[in-house]
KEPA-838568 format. One record per residue (C-alpha): residue in one letter; x, y, z. Coordinates in steps of 0.05 Angstrom, whole numbers, padded with zeros to 5 digits, always signed. Layout:
# residues N
AXYZ;...
***
This chain:
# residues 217
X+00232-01921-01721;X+00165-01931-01706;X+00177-01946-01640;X+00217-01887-01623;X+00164-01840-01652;X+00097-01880-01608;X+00153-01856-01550;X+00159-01789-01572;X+00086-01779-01580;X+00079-01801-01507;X+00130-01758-01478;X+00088-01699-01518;X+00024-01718-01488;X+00047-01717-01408;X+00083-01648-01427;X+00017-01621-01442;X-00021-01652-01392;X+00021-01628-01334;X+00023-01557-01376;X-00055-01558-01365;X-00058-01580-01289;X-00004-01528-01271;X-00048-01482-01312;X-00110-01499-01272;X-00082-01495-01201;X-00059-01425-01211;X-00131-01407-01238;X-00155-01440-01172;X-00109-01405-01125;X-00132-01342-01160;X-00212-01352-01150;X-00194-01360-01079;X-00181-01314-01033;X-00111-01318-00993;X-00144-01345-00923;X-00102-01285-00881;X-00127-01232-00924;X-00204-01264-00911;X-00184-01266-00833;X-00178-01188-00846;X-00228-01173-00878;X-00282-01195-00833;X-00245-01175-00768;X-00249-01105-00808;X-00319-01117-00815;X-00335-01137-00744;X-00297-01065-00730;X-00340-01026-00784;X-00411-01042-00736;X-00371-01047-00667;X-00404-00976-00655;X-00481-00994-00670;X-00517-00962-00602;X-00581-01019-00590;X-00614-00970-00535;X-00680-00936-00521;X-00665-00862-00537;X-00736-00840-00509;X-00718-00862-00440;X-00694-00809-00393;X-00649-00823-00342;X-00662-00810-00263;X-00628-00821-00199;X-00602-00889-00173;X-00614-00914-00248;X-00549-00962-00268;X-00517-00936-00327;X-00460-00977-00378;X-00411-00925-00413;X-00365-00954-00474;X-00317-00916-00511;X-00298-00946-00563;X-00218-00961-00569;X-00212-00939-00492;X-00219-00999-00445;X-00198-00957-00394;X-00248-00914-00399;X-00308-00961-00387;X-00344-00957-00335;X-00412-00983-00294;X-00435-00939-00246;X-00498-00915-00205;X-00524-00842-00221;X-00517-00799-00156;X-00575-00771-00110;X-00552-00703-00142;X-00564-00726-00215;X-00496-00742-00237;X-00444-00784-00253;X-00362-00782-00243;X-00318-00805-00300;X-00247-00819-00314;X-00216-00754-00346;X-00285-00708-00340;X-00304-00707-00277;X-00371-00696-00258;X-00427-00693-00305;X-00497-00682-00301;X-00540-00748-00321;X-00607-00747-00292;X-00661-00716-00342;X-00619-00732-00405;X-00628-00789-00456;X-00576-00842-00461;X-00566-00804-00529;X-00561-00741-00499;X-00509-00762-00444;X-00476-00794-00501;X-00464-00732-00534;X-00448-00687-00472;X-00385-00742-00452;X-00364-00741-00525;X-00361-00661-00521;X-00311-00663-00457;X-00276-00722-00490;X-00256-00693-00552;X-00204-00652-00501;X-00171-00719-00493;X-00193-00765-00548;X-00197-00758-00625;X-00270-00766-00645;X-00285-00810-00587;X-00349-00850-00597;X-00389-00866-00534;X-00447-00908-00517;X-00486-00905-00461;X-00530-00958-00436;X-00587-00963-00377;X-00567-01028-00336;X-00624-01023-00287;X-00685-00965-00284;X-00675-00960-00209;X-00710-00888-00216;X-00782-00917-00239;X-00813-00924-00180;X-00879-00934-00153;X-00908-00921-00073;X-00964-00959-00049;X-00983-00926+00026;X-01043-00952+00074;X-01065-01015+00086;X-01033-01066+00042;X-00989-01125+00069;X-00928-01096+00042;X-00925-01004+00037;X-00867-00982+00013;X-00842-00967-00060;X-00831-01014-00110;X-00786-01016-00179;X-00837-01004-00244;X-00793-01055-00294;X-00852-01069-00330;X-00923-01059-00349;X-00963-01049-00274;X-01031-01045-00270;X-01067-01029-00205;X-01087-01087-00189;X-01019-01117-00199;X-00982-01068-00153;X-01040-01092-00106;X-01014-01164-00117;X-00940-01133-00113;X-00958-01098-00041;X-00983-01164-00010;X-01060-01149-00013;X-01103-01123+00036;X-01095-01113+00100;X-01156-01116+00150;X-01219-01067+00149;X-01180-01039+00076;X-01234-00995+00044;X-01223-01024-00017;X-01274-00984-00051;X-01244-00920-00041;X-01175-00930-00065;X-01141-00878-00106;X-01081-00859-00134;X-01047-00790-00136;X-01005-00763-00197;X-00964-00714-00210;X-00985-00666-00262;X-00938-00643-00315;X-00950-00567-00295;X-00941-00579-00223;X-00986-00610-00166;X-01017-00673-00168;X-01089-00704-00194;X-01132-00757-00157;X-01154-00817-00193;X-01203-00861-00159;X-01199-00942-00156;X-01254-00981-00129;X-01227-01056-00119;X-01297-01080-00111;X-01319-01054-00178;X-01263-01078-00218;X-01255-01148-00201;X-01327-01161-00210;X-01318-01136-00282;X-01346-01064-00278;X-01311-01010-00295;X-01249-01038-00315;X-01219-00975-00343;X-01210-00955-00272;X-01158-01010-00270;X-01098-00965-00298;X-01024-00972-00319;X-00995-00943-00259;X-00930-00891-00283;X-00870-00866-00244;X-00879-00841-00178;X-00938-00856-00171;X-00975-00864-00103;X-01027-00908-00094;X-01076-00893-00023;X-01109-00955+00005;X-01145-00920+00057;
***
């Protein structure tokens, strides 16, 4: 008898034991999260900030710049292209519209107006690839006249470098650059090469802007 109950105690002891591991593998399986349903979620995630728009909306667009236009869910509708000598651009289902003078932002909005013909709430993004429109001349005699792409920060004594240098018998002390004036016409800023490398009057020594023209008489 007292053999047959040790085995019957047993028998109750692994019932409860694999009662208790069951019970803790479907406590498991519920703390963590079916691996498709994760897969989901994040590509949903990736989609939710697929439309952030990393541009510079103070920048306004000229001729020859390169722009990038996205819409998002349309393949088909991106597109890389040059802006025209005549300010615009030619897309698929639009046609022509005007780019030069507007912010990416602003051409943003403009194609979303003519796409919402065609497209249910179309989101666009528009992107400057290369500012072929900031220019700079330099004119006289330098090594190298001609006009030259302002990417970044140019001093005058860097488009100097830019242009080659001098050429010979350069007045290089009566240098000056002309600007255009936001009301119309241009001003005349003097640059004496001299001066400025030798340390005085370095505040002649200027950020040079968009078309610009610097004289090296």
């Amino acid at each position: 008898m007292k053999l047959r109950t040790d085995r019957l105690i047993s028998v109750g002891f692994l019932f409860v034991f694999l009662a208790v591991s069951l019970l803790g593998q479907t406590d498991t399986g519920q703390d963590q999260p079916d691996p498709g349903i994760a897969a989901a979620r994040a590509a949903q995630g990736s989609e939710a900030t697929s439309t952030a728009k990393p541009h510079d909306d103070n920048y306004v667009i000229g001729n020859d710049d390169e722009i990038g236009i996205n819409v998002w869910k349309e393949p088909d509708l991106k597109q890389t292209i040059p802006v025209r000598s005549d300010g615009k651009i030619s897309l698929p289902l639009i046609g022509e519209i005007q780019a030069t003078g507007r912010t990416p932002l602003q051409l943003e909005e403009a194609i979303a107006e003519k796409l919402r013909a065609y497209i249910t709430q179309p989101e666009v993004t528009v992107m400057v690839l290369q500012m072929n429109s900031q220019k700079f001349n330099i004119l006289g005699r330098v090594a190298k006249p001609g006009s030259f792409p302002l990417t970044t920060t140019t001093t005058v004594l860097d488009a100097i470098a830019l242009a080659g240098g001098f050429q010979d018998f350069a007045k290089q002390k009566n240098i000056y650059i002309l600007r255009q004036k936001p009301g119309g016409g241009e001003s005349r800023i003097p640059f004496n090469y001299k001066d400025v490398i030798r340390g005085k009057h370095p505040e002649e020594n200027i950020r040079v802007e968009a078309h610009d023209t610097i004289v090296v008489p």
